[in-house]
Every structure is written in C-alpha cells, then in structure tokens.
C-alpha positions as CSV (number, residue, x, y, z in Angstrom):
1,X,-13.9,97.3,63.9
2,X,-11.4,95.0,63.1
3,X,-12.7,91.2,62.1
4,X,-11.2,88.2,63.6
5,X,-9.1,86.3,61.0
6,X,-10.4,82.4,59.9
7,X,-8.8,79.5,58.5
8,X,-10.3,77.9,55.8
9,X,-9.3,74.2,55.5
10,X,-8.4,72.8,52.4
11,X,-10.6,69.6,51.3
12,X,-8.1,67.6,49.3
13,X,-9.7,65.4,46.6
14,X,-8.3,62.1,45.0
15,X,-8.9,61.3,41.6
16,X,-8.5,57.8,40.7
17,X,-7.0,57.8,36.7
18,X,-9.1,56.0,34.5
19,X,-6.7,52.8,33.7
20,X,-6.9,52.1,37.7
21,X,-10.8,51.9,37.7
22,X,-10.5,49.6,34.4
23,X,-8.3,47.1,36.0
24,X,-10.3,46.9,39.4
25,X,-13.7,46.2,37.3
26,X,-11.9,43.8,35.2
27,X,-10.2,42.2,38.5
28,X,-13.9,41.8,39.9
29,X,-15.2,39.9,36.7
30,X,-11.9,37.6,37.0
31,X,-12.8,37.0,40.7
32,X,-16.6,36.1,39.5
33,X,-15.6,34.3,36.0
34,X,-13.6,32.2,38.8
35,X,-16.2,31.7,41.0
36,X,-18.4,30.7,38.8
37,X,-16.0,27.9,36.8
38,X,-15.6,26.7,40.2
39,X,-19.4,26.5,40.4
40,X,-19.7,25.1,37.7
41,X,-16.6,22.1,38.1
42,X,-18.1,21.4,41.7
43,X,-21.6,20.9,39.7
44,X,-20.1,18.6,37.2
45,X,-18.0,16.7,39.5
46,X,-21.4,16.2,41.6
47,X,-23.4,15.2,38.8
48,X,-20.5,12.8,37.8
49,X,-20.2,11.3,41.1
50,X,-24.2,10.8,41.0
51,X,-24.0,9.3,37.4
52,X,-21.5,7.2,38.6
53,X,-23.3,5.3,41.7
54,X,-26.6,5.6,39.3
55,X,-24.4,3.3,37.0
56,X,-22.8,1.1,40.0
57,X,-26.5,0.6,41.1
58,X,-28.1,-0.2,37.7
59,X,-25.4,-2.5,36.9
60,X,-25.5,-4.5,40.4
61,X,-29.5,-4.9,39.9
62,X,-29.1,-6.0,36.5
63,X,-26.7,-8.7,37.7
64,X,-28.7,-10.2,40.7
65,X,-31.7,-10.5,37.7
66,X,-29.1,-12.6,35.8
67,X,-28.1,-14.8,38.6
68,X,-32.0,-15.1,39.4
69,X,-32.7,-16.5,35.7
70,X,-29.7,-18.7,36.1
71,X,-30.9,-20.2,39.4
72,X,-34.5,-20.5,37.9
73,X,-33.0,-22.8,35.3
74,X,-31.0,-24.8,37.8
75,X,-34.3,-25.5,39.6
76,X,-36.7,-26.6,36.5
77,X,-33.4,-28.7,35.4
78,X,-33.7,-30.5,38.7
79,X,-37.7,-30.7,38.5
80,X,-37.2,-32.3,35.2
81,X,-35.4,-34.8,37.2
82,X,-37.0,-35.0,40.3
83,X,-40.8,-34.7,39.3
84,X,-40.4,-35.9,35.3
85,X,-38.3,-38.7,35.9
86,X,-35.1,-39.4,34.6
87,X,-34.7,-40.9,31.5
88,X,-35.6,-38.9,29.1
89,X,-34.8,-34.7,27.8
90,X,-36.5,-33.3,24.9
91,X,-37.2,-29.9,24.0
92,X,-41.3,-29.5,24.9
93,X,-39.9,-29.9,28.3
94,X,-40.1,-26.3,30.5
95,X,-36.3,-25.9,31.3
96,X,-36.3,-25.9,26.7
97,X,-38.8,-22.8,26.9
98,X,-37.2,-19.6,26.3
99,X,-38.2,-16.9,28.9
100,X,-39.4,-14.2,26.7
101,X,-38.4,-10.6,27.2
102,X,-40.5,-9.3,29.6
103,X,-40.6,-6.1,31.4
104,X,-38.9,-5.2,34.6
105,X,-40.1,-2.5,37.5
106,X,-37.1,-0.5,36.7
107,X,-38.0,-0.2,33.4
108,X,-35.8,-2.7,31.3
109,X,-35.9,-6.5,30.2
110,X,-34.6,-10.0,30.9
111,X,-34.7,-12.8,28.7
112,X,-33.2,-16.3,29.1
113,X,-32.7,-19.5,27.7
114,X,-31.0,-22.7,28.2
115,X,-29.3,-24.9,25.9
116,X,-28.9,-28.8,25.7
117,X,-25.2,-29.2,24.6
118,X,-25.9,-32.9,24.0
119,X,-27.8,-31.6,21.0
120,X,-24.1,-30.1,19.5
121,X,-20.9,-31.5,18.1
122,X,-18.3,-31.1,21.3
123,X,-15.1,-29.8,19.6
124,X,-13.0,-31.6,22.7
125,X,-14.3,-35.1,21.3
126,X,-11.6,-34.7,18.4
127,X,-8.9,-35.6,21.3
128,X,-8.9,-39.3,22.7
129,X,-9.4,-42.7,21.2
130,X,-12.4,-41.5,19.1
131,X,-10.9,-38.1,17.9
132,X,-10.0,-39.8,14.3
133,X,-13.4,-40.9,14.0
134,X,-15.0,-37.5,15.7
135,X,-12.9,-35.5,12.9
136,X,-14.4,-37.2,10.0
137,X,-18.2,-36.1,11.9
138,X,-17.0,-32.4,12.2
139,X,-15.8,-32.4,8.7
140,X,-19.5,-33.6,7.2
141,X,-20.9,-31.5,9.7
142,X,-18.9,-28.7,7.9
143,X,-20.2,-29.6,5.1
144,X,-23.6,-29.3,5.4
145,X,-23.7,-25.9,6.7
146,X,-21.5,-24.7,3.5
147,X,-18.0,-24.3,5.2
148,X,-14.7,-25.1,4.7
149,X,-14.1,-28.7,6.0
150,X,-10.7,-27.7,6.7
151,X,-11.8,-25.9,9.1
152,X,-11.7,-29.0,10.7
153,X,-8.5,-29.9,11.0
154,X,-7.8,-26.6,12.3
155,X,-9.6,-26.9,15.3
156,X,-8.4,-30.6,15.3
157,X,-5.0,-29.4,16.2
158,X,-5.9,-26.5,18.4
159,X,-6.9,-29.2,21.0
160,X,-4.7,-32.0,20.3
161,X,-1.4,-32.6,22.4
162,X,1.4,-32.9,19.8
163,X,2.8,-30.5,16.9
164,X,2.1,-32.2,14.1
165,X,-0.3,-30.9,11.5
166,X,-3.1,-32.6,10.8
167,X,-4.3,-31.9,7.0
168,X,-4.8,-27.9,6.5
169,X,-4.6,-27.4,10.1
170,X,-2.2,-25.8,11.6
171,X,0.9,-25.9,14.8
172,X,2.8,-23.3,15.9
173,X,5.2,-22.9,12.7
174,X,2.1,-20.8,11.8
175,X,0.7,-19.2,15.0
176,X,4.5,-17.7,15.7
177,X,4.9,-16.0,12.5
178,X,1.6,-13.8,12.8
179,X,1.5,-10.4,14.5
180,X,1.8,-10.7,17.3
181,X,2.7,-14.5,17.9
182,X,1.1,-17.3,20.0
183,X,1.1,-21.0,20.1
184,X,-1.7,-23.0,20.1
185,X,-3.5,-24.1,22.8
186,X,-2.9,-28.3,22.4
187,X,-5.0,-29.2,25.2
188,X,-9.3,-29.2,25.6
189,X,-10.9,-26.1,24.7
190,X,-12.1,-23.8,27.8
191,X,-14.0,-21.5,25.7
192,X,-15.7,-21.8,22.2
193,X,-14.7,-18.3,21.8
194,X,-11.2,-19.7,20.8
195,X,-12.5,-20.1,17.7
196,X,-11.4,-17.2,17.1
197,X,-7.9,-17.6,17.4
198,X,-7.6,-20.0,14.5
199,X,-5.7,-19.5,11.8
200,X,-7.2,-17.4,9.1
201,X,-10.5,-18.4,9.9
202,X,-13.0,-16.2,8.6
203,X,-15.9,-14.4,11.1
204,X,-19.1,-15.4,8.6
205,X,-17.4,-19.1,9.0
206,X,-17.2,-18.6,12.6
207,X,-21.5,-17.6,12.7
208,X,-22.5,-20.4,10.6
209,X,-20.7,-22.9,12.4
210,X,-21.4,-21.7,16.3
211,X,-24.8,-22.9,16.5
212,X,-23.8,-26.8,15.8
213,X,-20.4,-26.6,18.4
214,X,-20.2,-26.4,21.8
215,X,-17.3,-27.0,25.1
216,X,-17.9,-29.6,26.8
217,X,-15.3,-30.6,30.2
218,X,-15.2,-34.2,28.8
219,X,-13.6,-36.3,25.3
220,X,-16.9,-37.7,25.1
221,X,-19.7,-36.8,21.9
222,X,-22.5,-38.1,23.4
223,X,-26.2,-37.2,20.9
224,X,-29.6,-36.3,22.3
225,X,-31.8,-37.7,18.9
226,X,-34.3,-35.6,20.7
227,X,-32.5,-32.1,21.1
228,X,-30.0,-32.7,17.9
229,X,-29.7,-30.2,15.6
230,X,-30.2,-31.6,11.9
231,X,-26.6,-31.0,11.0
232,X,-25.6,-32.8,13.7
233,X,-27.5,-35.8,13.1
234,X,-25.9,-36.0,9.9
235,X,-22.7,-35.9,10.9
236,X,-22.5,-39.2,12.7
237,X,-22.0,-41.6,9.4
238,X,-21.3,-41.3,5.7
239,X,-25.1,-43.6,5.7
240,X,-27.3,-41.0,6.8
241,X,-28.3,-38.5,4.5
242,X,-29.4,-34.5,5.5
243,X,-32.8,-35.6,4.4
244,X,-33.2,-38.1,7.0
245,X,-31.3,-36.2,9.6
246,X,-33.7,-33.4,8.9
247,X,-37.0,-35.4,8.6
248,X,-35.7,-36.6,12.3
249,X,-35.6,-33.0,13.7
250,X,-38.8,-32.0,11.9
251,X,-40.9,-34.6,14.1
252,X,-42.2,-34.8,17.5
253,X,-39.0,-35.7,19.8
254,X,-39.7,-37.4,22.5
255,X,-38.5,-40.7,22.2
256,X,-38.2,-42.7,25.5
257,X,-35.3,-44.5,24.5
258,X,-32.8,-45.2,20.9
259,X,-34.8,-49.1,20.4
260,X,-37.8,-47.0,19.5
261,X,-36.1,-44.4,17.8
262,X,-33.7,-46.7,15.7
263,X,-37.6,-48.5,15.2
264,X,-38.7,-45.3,13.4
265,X,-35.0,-44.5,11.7
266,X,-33.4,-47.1,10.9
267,X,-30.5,-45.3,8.8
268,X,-29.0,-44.4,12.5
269,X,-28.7,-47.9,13.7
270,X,-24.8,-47.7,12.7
271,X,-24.4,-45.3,15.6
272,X,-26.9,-46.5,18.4
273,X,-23.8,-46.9,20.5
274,X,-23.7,-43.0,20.6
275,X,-27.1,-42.1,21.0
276,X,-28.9,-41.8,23.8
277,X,-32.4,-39.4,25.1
278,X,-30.6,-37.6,28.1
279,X,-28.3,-35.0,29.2
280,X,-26.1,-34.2,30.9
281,X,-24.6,-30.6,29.9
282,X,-27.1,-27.3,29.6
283,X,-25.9,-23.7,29.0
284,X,-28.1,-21.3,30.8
285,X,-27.7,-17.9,29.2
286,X,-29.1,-14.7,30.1
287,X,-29.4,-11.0,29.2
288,X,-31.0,-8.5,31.5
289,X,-30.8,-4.3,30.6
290,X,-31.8,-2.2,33.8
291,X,-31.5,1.3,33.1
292,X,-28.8,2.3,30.3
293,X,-26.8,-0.9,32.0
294,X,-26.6,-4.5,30.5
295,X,-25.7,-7.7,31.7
296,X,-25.1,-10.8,29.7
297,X,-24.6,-13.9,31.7
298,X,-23.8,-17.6,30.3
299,X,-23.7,-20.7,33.0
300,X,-22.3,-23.8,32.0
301,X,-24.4,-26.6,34.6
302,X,-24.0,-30.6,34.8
303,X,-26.9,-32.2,35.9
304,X,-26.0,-35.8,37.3
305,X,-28.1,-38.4,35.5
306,X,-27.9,-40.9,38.8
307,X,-29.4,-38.0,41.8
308,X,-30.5,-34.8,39.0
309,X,-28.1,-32.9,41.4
310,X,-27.2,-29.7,39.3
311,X,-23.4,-28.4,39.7
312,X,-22.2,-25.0,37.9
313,X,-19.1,-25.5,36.5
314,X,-18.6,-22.1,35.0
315,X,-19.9,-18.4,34.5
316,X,-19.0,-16.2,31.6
317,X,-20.0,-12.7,31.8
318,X,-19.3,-11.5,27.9
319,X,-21.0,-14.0,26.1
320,X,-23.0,-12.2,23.1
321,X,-26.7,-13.5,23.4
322,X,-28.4,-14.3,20.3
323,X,-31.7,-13.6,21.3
324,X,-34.8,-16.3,19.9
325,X,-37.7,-13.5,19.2
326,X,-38.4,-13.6,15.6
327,X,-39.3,-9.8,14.4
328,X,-42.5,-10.1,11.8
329,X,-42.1,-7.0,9.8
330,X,-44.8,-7.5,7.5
331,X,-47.3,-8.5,10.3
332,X,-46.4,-5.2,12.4
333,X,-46.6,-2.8,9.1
C-alpha cells in the first residue's frame, strides 16, 4: 500500500541577541528612574507650595498680634488721659508696664512695651533757635555714658541745613569720598537708625548711646523729670551733677507738677522752663513669633495733651526689639 505524502510545517523561531534584551531592560529602568524623579519633583514642589502658604499664614497671624498690642497701647494711653486725668505721666502708670512674653494658642509669644520719648534727648532739638544750647546737652549727655562727645557734632550736622562743619562733625566733603558716596541728610531725622550713617561712628558707640536718643517730628526737647533717664537729667546744665540726676531717677516719680519737684531738687531750677510731668510722644513696640515666623513692630503715637486723642504717626516693621526680661542664671541653676 502506498502511504499518502504529508507536509510538515516548519516552526520558525526568533532569537533576540543578548545586547537587544540589555538595552530594553535598561530602557524600562530609564522610563521608571524618570517616573519616579518626576514623583519625586511633583512631591517637592507640593510640599514647597504647602511650606509656602504655612509661612504666608504664620506671618499674617503674627502681624494682626502686633497690630493688636499696638492698639492695646493706644487705648491705655487714652485711659491715662480720659480716666487718670491729664496732667501728669510717670512710669507706675499701666501704659509704662511692659507686657511680658506670654504664650500664644499657636504656640509662640508676644511681648510689648511702650516708651515715653519725653524721657530722651530728641536729636532734632540740635536744629532751631535752641540747637547751640541743645548741642552743648548732647555733648554732656555723651559724656556720661563714656562716648566720644564728638559724636555730637556729628549728628549736629547730619540734621542741620547748611554745609558747614560744626567741630569734628562732618558735611559732605567727607560723606562723597567714602565707598560708595552719599551726602548728608541736613534736614530732621526720620529715623534714629541714621545713626548709622555717620561718619566713622563706631557700632558699641551706637548701643551705648540708643537708649538716651530718640526722633521726635518737632525742634522741641521737652523733659519728663518723671520718665527721664539719669543721663538725661544731667545733660540739661553744667550745675547738675550725675549724682543728683541719678538720686532723681532712683526715687518715687510722680511729681504733679516742676514747683514741687524743683521743691525737692533744687539744682534743676536753672532749667524749670524745660521741664514739665507730661507727654506727648510714646513708641509702642512689639515683637510677636507665631510658628518659625516673627514680627517686630515699632509705632511712633502723639497723644494730644488738650482732648488725650491718640494719632499714629508712623510704623516701622524692622525695628530690633531689646526685650526687658532679665535672665537670673544663678537663680535657675
């Protein structure tokens, strides 16, 4: 019997070489090593963007704590006006009480304080008819605080109107030659922080003399005997010695008026014209931490001694605040 022929098909078979399987594995862990930086960038940006409005958030509660402090010492200014009387402004009053750090719900601090800035020398005073008079007080005020009383001058004719030098001050002969150049100012300060722009004037003269100046928007140089600091006091006239300026701040200040306190110190009766026991100029300052964000706020106010109506005049945001908490390290080891 003869068998039927059959076909047998052939089964073909592809063999990939062994570089073409490399690169496809390696093109699949490119694809993922992609994927996964762009995981990771979209993660970042996110947690960025979160950081970010976290920050934005902080820093906006932190501010509304500083304008709340600021507005609580605009009010107990005008209480001390409208409830005390007016008349009189010493520092046992409650707008002179520092408001202690104390806690916040979001977990940081605020602390505030106010300061009378009839109780400081007022570096505009050295411009005007009293400015001659007005240098001579810086200059002793200087003095007793161990500084340079050419210092003085400096700031003498930083404010004043014309270009010629007063003592070891300094125009602009000297400003335009430093790098770079400026002039000076020769109208009022705006800012204490000018200060700094004085020539050659030395930052450990600048922190021992801050606490005894301040900016005042007028020529005038008007003393608080009961908020003057000691150095101050001294300043006024060659005839008062530091010992009776500071036997003055070391009392109880409260005096209703100068007849009684000229009663009690007679070496200021040369300058009873100048003294008086009110105010009229405070600096409320501020500085509140919500989160990992800061705020340090400083609010120049005049309070009008006729109606205690309280006016801000100006705000400065970057004001370093010197805070009044005294650290006892012996008492907490």
């Amino acid at each position: 019997m003869r068998m039927s022929p059959f076909k047998v098909s052939a089964i073909s078979i592809t063999f990939f070489p062994v570089r073409q399987r490399g690169v496809a594995l390696i093109s699949v862990l490119l694809i993922v090593a992609i994927l996964v930086a762009l995981s990771t960038q979209l993660l970042s940006n996110h947690n960025l963007v979160v950081s970010q409005h976290q920050n934005s958030f902080e820093q906006n509660q932190a501010l509304q704590y500083a304008y709340g402090a600021e507005e609580l010492a605009r009010q107990l200014l005008f209480d001390d006006f409208s409830i005390s009387g007016p008349g009189v402004d010493h520092l046992e009053e409650t707008w002179a009480q520092a408001v202690l750090p104390f806690k916040l719900d979001e977990g940081g601090y605020l602390e505030a304080q106010v300061k009378d800035l009839n109780g400081c020398f007022n570096v505009n005073s050295l411009i005007g008819a009293s400015g001659n008079d007005n240098l001579a007080r810086l200059k002793r005020l200087f003095q007793s605080v161990d500084v340079d009383r050419g210092l003085a001058d400096l700031i003498k004719d930083w404010v004043d109107i014309d270009q010629v030098t007063t003592g070891f001050g300094a125009e602009d002969n000297a400003y335009l030659g430093l790098t770079p150049p400026y002039r000076t100012a020769n109208q009022p300060m705006r800012h204490i922080s000018e200060l700094f722009l004085l020539n050659n004037i030395e930052f450990e003269d600048i922190s021992a003399i801050l606490p005894h100046l301040c900016v005042i928007p007028s020529a005038a140089n008007k003393v608080n005997i009961n908020t003057a600091s000691a150095s101050f006091l001294y300043s006024l006239d060659a005839s008062i010695s530091i010992d009776a300026a500071q036997g003055v701040v070391e009392s109880e200040r409260s005096f209703l008026d100068v007849k009684s306190f000229i009663e009690a110190n007679p070496e200021f009766e040369v300058v009873a014209p100048q003294l008086g026991v009110t105010s009229e100029y405070f600096e409320v300052h501020a500085k509140v931490q919500v989160g990992e964000s800061t705020m340090s706020l400083a609010s120049l106010f005049f309070r009008n001694t006729e109606t205690g109506e309280v006016t801000l005049l100006q705000r400065d945001f970057a004001k370093f605040f010197q805070s009044k908490v005294v650290v006892d390290i012996d008492a907490d080891s």
